[in-house]
Wavefront OBJ file of the C-alpha trace (Angstrom):
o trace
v 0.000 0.000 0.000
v 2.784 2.408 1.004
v 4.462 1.810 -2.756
v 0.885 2.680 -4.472
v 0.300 5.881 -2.500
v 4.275 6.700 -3.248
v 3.354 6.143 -6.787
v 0.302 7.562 -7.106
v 2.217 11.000 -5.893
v 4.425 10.708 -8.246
v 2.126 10.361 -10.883
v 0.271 13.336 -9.220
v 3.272 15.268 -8.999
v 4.217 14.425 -12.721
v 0.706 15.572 -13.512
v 0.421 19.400 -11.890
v 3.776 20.126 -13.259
v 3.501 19.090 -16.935
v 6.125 16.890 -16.298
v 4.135 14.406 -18.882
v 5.375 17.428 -21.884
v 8.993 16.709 -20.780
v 8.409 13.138 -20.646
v 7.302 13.715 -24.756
v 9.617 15.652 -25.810
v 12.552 13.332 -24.269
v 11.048 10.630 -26.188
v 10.510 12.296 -29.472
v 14.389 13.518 -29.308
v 15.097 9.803 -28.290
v 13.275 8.091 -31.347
v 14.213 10.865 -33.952
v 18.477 10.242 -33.050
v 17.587 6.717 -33.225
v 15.499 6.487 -36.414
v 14.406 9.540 -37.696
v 12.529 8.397 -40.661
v 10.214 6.219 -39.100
v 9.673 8.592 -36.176
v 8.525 11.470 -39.396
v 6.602 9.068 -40.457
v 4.587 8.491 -37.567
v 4.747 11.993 -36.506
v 3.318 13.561 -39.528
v -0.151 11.493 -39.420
v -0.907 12.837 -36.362
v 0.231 16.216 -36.222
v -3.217 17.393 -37.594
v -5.147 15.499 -34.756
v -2.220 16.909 -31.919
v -1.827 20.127 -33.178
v -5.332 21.214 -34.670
v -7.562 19.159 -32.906
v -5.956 18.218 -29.198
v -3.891 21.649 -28.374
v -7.760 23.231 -28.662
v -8.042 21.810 -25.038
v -4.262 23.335 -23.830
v -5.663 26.645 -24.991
v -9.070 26.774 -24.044
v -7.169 26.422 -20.320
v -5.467 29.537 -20.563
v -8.088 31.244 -21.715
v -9.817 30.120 -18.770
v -6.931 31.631 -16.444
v -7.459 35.411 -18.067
v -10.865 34.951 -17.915
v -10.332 33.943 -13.928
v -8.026 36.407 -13.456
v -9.929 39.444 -15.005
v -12.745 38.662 -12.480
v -14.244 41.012 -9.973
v -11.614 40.826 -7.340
v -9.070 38.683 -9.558
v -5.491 40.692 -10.006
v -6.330 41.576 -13.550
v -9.622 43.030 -12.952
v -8.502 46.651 -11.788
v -6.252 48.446 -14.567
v -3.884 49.403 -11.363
v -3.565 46.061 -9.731
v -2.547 44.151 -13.167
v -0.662 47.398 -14.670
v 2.730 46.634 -13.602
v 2.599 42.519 -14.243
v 1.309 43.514 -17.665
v 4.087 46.033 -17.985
v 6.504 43.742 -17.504
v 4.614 40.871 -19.804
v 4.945 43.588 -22.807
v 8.617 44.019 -22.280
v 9.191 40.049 -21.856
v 7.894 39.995 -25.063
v 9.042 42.917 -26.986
v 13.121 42.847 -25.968
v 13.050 39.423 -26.576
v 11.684 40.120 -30.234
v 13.843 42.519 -30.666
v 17.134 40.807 -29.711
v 15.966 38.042 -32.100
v 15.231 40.359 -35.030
v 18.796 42.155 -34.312
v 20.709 38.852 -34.101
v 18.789 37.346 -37.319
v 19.724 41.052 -38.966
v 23.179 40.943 -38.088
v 23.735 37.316 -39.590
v 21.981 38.563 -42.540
v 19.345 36.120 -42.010
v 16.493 37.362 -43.573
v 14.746 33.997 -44.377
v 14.331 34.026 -40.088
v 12.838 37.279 -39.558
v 9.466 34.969 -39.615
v 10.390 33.268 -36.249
v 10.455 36.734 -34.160
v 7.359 35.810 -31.995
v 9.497 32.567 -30.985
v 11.219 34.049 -27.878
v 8.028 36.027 -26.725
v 6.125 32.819 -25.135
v 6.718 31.817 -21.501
v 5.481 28.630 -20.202
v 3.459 28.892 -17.471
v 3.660 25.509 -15.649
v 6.807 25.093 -16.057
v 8.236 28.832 -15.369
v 5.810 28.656 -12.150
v 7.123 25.538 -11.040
v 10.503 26.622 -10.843
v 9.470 29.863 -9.366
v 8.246 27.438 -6.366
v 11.834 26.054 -6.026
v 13.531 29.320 -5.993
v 11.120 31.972 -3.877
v 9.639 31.202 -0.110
v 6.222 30.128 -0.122
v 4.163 33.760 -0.034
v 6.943 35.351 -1.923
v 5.351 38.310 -4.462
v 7.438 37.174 -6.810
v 5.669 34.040 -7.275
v 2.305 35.552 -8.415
v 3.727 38.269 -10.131
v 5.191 35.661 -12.564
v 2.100 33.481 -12.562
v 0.188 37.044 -13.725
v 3.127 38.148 -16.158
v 2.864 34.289 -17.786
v -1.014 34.840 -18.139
v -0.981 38.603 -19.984
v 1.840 36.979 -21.912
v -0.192 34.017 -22.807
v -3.213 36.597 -23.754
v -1.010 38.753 -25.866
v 0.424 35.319 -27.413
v -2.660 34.202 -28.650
v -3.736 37.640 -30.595
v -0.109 37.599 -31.797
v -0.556 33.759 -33.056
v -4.212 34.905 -34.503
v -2.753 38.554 -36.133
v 0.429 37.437 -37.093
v 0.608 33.380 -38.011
v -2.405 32.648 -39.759
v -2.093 29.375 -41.103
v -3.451 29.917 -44.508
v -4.620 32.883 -46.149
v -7.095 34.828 -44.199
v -10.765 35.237 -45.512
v -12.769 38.129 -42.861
v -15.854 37.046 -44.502
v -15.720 33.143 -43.954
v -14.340 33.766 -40.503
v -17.632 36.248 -39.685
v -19.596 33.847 -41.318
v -18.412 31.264 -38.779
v -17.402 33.322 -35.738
v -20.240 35.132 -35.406
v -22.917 32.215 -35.160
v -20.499 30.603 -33.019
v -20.504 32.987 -30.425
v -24.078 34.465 -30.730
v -24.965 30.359 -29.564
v -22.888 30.413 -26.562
v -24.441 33.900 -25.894
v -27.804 32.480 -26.149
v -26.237 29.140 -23.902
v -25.133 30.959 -21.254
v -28.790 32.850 -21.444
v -30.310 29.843 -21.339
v -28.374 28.929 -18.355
v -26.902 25.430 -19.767
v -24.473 24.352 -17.570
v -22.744 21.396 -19.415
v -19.958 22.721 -21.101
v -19.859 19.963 -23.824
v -22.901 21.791 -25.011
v -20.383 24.767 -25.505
v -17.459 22.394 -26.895
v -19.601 20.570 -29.811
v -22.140 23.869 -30.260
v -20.060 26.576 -30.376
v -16.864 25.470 -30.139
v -16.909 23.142 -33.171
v -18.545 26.347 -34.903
v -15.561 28.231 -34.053
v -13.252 25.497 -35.270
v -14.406 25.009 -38.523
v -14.550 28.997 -39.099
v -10.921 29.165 -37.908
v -9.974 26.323 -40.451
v -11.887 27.551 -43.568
v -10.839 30.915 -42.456
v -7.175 30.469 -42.557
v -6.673 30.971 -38.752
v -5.026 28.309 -36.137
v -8.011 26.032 -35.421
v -6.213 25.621 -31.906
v -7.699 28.907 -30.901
v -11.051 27.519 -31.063
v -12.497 28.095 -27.444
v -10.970 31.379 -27.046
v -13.707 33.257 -28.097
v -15.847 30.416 -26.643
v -14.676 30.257 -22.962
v -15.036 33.410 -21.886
v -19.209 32.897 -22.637
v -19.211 29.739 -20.297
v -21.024 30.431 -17.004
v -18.766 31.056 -13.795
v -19.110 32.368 -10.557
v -17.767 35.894 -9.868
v -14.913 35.019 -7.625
v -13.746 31.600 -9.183
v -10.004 32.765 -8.257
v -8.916 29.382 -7.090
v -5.793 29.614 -9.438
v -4.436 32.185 -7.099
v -4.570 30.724 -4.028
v -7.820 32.013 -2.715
v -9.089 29.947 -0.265
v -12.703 30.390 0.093
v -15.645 27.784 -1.303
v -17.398 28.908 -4.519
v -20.177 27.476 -6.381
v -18.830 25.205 -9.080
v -19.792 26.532 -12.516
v -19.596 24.918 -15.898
v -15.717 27.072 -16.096
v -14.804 25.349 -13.015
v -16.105 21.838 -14.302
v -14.412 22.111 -17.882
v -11.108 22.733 -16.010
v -11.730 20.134 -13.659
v -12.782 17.247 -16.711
v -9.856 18.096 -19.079
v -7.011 19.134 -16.719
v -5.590 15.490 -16.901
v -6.174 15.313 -20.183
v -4.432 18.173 -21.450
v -1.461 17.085 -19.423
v -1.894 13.722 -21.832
v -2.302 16.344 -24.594
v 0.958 17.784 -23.788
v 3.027 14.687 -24.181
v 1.509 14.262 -27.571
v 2.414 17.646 -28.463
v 5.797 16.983 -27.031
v 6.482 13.751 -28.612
v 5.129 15.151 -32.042
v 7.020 18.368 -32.229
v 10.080 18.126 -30.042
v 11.521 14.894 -32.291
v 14.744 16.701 -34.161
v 18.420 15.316 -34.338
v 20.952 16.434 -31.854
v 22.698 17.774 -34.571
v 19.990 20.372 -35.381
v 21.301 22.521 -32.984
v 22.822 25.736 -35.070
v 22.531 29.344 -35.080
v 18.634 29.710 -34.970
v 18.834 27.404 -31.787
v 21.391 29.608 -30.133
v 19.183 32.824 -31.450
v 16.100 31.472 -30.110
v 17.103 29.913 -26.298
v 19.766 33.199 -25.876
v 16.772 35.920 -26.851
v 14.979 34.090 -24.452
v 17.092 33.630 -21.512
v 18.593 36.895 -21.899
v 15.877 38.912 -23.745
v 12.949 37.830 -21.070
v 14.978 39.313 -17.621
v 16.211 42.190 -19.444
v 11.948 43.440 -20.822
v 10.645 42.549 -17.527
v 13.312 44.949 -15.126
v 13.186 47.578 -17.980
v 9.682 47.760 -18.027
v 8.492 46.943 -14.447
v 10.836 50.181 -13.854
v 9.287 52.323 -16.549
v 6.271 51.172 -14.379
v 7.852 52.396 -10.943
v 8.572 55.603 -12.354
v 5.024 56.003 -14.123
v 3.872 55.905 -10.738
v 2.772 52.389 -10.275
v 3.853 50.284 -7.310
v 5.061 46.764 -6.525
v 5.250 44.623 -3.710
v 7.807 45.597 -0.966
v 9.792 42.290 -1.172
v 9.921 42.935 -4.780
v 13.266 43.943 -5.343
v 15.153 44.497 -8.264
v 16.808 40.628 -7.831
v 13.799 39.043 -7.404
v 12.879 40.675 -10.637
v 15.772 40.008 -12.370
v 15.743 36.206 -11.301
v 11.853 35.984 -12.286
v 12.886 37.201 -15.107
v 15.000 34.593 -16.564
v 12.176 32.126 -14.876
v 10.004 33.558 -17.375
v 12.530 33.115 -20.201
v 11.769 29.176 -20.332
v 9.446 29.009 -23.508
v 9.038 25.573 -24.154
v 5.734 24.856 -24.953
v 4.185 27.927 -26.255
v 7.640 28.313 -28.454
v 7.692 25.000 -29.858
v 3.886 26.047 -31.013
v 5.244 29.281 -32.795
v 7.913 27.314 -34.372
v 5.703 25.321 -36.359
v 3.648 28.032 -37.188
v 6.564 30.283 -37.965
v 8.763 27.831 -40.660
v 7.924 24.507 -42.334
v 9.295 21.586 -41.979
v 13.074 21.509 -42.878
v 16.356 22.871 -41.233
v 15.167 25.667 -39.951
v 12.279 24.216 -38.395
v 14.836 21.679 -36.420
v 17.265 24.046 -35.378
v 14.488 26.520 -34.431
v 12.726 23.920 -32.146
v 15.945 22.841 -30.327
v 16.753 26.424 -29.159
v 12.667 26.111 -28.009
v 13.752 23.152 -25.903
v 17.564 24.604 -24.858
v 15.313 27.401 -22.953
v 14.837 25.332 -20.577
v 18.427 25.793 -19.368
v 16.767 29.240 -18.060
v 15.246 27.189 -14.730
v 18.711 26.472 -14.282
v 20.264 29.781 -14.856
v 17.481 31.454 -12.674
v 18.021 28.795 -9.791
v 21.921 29.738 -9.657
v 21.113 33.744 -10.421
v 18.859 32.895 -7.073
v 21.462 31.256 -4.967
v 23.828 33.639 -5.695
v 21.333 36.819 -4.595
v 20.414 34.748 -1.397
v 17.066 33.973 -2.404
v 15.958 30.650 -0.694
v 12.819 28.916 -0.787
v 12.387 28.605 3.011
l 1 2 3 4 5 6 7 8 9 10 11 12 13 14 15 16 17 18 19 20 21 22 23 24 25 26 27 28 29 30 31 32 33 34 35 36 37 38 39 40 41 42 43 44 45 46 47 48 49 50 51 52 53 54 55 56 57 58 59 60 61 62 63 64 65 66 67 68 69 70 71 72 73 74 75 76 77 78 79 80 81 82 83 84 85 86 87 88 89 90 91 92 93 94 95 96 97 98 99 100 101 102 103 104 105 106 107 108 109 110 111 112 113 114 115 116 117 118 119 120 121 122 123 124 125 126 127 128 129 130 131 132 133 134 135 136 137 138 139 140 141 142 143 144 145 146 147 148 149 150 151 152 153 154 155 156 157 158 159 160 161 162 163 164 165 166 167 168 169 170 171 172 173 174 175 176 177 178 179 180 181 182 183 184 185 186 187 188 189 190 191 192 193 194 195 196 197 198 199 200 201 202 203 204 205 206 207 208 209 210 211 212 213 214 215 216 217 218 219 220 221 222 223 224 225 226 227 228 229 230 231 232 233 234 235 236 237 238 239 240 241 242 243 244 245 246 247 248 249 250 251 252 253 254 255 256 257 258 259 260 261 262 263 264 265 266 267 268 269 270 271 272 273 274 275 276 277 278 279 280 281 282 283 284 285 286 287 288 289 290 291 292 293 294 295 296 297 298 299 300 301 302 303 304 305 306 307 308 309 310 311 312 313 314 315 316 317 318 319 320 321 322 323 324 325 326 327 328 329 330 331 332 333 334 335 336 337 338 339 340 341 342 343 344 345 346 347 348 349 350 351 352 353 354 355 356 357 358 359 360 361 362 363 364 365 366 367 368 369 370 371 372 373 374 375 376 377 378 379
């Protein structure tokens, strides 16, 4: 008995931490260095189902964290209270677009000016996780990152909509779709329907096909869908709240597919993360160094410019706790390996491109020694 409840925390464990993405993307590297053409093979008849079809879910849950965070009370509902965490989640993304674009400039790279939004993305399990090991438990610093990841996971998704269609872009099919699609969960959430498949296979598939014969990423399906299901005011359980709240058909839809999206992930890991060793190049170095340099050096800059606009931060918020959050928020991972493959196709690029994706997570190990060295402990 006392091996199956150690196990069964380790599976746990392995479960809240997207360690199950790791797990994939281990594997994938493991199978493509050992035989890379039947791993392609494999790989490329299910990207469409893991990519277009599954990563719906993985997004749909971070939708659900804006929409819990922009709640009355949440820290994203008052323009003050979020101001500085969103400062600094535009700088995280900007320097680190920039530092790309001057690198790829000054190589005379032209062909990888595509791949700028690459270093923007921060992973938010993963970036949290090590944010655990390096502050004290009620540390600011911990949901100041949590909040930065979110705006930066907001601002992703209208970058990935704007910027990396995935085909070309018809306004009038995507009306034509969109539209319906969220006038029915409108009328839904009238209704009062609390089952949120009714939202997934009404609306949701609505949305999907709209994004697909529109020429946008049919991941972002539930975006404009989530924000329609019904939730109570003060669902804030993501940030540590502690009080009892009705469960809503938001809470239940995180509830149902947050063990599946984990699943998800290692699919997505083991169908995108599969390049040789020997991919790594320049675009890898380009991509892991604009993150785990570019990240810490947007979120300082700009959670000063935020200081001095008259905003304020947490006392214990110093300038190294902001620096070392900084390059915890420079591990991409999974949001970058999804802008690589919208931002190149398959080839060189593509490989060396998605190893400097997986190199950032060398930044959890940067930010834990950048940590010890400022005196930052987690007790």
């Amino acid at each position: 008995m006392a091996r199956l409840a150690k196990a069964t925390q380790v599976v746990q464990f392995a479960l809240n931490n997207s360690l199950l993405l790791i797990i994939g993307a281990v594997a994938a590297l493991v199978w493509a260095n050992v035989d890379l053409d039947h791993y392609t093979r494999f790989t490329h008849t299910v990207h469409f189902l893991v990519n277009d079809l599954a990563m719906v879910f993985f997004f749909a849950l971070a939708t659900k964290e804006v929409v819990e965070a922009m709640l009355p009370g949440g820290p994203l509902a008052s323009p003050r209270q979020a101001a500085v965490p969103v400062f600094a989640a535009v700088g995280g993304m900007a320097v680190p677009a920039a530092v790309y674009l001057a690198l790829v400039a000054w190589m005379g790279r032209g062909d990888l000016t595509r791949g700028w939004a690459i270093p923007c993305a921060t992973d938010i399990a993963f970036s949290y996780l090590v944010a655990r090991l390096i502050f004290r438990r009620g540390h600011p610093a911990i949901p100041f990152l949590l909040l930065l990841a979110i705006a930066d996971d907001a601002m992703g998704l209208i970058v990935l909509a704007i910027f990396y269609p995935s085909g070309p872009v018809s306004p009038t099919v995507l009306i034509a779709w969109l539209l319906p699609a969220i006038l029915m969960a409108w009328g839904l959430r009238r209704l009062g329907k609390e089952s949120f498949w009714l939202y997934v296979l009404g609306p949701g598939a609505l949305s999907w096909v709209g994004l697909y014969l529109g020429g946008l990423h049919t991941a972002l399906a539930m975006v404009p869908i989530v924000p329609f299901m019904p939730h109570h005011t003060s669902d804030l359980r993501v940030f540590g709240r502690s009080e009892v709240v009705r469960l809503a058909t938001l809470h239940h839809f995180e509830q149902w597919w947050k063990v599946p999206v984990q699943i998800i992930l290692f699919a997505f890991g083991f169908v995108n993360a599969g390049v040789p060793l020997s991919s790594v190049g320049a675009v890898s170095w380009v991509v892991a160094g604009s993150l785990i340099a570019g990240k810490p050096a947007g979120v300082v800059l700009t959670t000063a410019l935020a200081s001095r606009l008259g905003f304020t931060r947490a006392a214990d918020l110093d300038y190294r706790s902001l620096l070392t959050l900084g390059i915890t928020a420079g591990i991409g991972f999974t949001v970058a390996l999804f802008f690589t493959t919208a931002s190149f196709p398959p080839g060189e690029v593509l490989d060396e491109a998605k190893m400097g994706a997986l190199m950032s997570f060398f930044a959890a190990f940067v930010a834990l020694g950048v940590g010890r060295a400022f005196g930052i402990r987690p007790e």
